[in-house]
C-alpha positions in Angstrom: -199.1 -28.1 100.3 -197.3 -28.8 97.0 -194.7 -26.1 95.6 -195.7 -22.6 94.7 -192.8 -21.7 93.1 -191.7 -17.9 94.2 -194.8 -17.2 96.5 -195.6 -17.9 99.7 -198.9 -19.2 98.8 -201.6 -20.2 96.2 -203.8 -17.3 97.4 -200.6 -15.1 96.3 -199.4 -16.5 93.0 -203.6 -16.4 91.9 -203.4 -12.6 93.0 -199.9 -12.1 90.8 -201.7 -14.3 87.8 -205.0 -11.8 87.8 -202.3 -8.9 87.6 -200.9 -10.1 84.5 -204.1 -11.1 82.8 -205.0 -7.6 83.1 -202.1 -6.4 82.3 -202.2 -8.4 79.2 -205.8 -7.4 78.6 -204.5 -3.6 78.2 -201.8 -4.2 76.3 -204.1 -6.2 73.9 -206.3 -3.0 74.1 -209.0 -3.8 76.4 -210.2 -2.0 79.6 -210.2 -3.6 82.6 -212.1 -3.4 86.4 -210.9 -6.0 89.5 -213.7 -7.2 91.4 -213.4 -5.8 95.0 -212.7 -8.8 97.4 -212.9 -12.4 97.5 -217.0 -13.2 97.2 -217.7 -12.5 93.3 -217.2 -15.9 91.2 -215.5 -13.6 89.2 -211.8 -11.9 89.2 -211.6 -9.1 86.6 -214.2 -6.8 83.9 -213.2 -6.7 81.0 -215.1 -3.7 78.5 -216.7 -5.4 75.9 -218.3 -2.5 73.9 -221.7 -2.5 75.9 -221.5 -5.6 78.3 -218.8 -6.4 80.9 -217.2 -9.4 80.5 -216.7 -11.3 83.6 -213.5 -13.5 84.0 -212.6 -16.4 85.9 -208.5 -15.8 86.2 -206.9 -19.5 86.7 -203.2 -20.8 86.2 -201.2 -23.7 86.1 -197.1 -24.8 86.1 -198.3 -28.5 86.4 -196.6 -30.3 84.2 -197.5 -33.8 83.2 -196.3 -36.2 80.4 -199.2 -34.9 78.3 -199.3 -31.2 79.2 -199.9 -28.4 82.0 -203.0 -29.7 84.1 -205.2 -26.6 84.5 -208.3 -26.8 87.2 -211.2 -25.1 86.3 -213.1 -25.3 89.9 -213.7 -23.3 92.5 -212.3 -23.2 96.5 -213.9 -25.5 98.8 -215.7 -22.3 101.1 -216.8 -21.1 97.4 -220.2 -22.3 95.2 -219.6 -23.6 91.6 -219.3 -21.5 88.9 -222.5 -20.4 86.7 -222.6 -19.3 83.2 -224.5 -16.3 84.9 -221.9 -15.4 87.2 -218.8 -16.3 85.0 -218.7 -15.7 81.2 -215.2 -16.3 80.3 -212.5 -18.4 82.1 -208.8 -16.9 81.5 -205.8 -20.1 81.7 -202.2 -18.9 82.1 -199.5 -21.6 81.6 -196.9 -20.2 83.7 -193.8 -21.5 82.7 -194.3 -21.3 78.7 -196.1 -17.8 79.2 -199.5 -18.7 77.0 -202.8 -17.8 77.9 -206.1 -19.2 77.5 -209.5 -17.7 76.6 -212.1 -20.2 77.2 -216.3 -19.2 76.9 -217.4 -20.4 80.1 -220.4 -22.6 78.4 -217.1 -25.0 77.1 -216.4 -25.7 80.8 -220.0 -25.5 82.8 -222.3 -26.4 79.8 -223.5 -30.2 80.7 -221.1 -31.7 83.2 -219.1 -29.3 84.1 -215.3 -29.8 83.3 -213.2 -29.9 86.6 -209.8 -29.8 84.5 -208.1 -29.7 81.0 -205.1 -30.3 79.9 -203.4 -27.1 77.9 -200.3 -26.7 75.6 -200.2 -30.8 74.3 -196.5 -31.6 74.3 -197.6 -35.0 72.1 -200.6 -34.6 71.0 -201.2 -38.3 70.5 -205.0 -37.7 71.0 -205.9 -34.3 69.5 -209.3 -34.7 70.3 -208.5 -34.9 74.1 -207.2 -31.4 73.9 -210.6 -29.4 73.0 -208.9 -26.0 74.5 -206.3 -25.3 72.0 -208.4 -23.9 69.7 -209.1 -21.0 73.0 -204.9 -20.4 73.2 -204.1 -16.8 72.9 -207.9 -16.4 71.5 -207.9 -12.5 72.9 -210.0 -11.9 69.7 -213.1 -13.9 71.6 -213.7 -11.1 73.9 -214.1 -8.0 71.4 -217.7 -6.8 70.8 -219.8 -9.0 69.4 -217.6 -12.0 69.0 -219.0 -14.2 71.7 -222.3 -14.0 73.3 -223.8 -15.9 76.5 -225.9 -18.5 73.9 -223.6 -19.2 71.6 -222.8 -22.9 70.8 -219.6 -24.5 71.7 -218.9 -25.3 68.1 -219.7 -21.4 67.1 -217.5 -20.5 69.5 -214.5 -22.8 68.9 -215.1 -22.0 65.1 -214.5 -17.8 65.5 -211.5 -19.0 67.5 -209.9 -21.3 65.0 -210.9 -19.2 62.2 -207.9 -16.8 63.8 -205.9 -19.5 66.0 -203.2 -19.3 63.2 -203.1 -15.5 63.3 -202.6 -16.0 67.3 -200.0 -18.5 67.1 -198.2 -16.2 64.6 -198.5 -13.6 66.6 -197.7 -15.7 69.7 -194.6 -17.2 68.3 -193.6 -13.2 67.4 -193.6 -12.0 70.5 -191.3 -14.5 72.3 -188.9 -13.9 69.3 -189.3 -9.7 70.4 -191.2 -8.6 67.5 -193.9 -6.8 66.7 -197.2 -7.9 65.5 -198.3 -7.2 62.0 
């Protein structure tokens, strides 16, 4: 088993990740719900005016050259994710403390994406990174701003419309102050 820095296991450090997504969740003013045991494809609910959101909590500290290597696939005892079992897919980069919000139709629309990589260091192929547009993208799962059909490029294009605003606001916070 390769280094899990600080926990005895994987099965422990994914249990400590789902805490802080939903902990960042209600501090970004959403409500949340944990899926009771192991067997949803799912981790956490998160109220989205009428619907329920369901998120697929993840995490990486894999650095590479490039960036943190995040996989986006399931256990080996587990089936493969569904867009109707999973709607959104939540990425935290451990070490820089930077989440993703990624619509699950960017991962298991056509053939299904196994692994991104997040947070470029040298982006010397921008177009290889099609997740940064999804970094700190909270914004993606209030009412009506995402919806099971959309289209990849609808999606990415509500997210970028506001990925300066969360880069701001990102950049705020680790400097201890308060959003606008």
């Amino acid at each position: 088993m390769t280094k899990c820095k600080g926990f005895r296991t994987f099965k422990e450090r994914g249990e400590w990740v789902e805490l802080v997504f939903m902990a960042m969740a209600v501090r970004n003013g959403f409500k949340v719900s944990k899926a009771w045991g192991d067997s949803s494809a799912y981790d956490v609910g998160i109220e989205s005016g009428a619907r329920i959101l369901r998120v697929q909590v993840k995490s990486t500290d894999c650095r590479t050259q490039y960036g943190y290597l995040c996989q986006f696939k399931p256990n080996s005892h587990s089936k493969p994710y569904t867009l109707k079992k999973v709607d959104f897919f939540a990425a935290y980069v451990i070490p820089e403390d930077v989440w993703y919000l990624i619509p699950a139709p960017v991962l298991l629309r056509g053939k299904q994406k196994k692994a991104f990589t997040l947070l470029p260091a040298k982006p010397l192929h921008p177009e290889r990174y099609k997740c940064e547009c999804y970094r700190e993208a909270w914004e993606l799962l209030l009412p009506g701003q995402f919806t099971k059909g959309e289209s990849r490029s609808k999606a990415k294009s509500k997210a970028a419309d506001k990925s300066v605003r969360s880069t701001r606001a990102y950049s705020m916070r680790t400097r201890g102050l308060r959003r606008p």
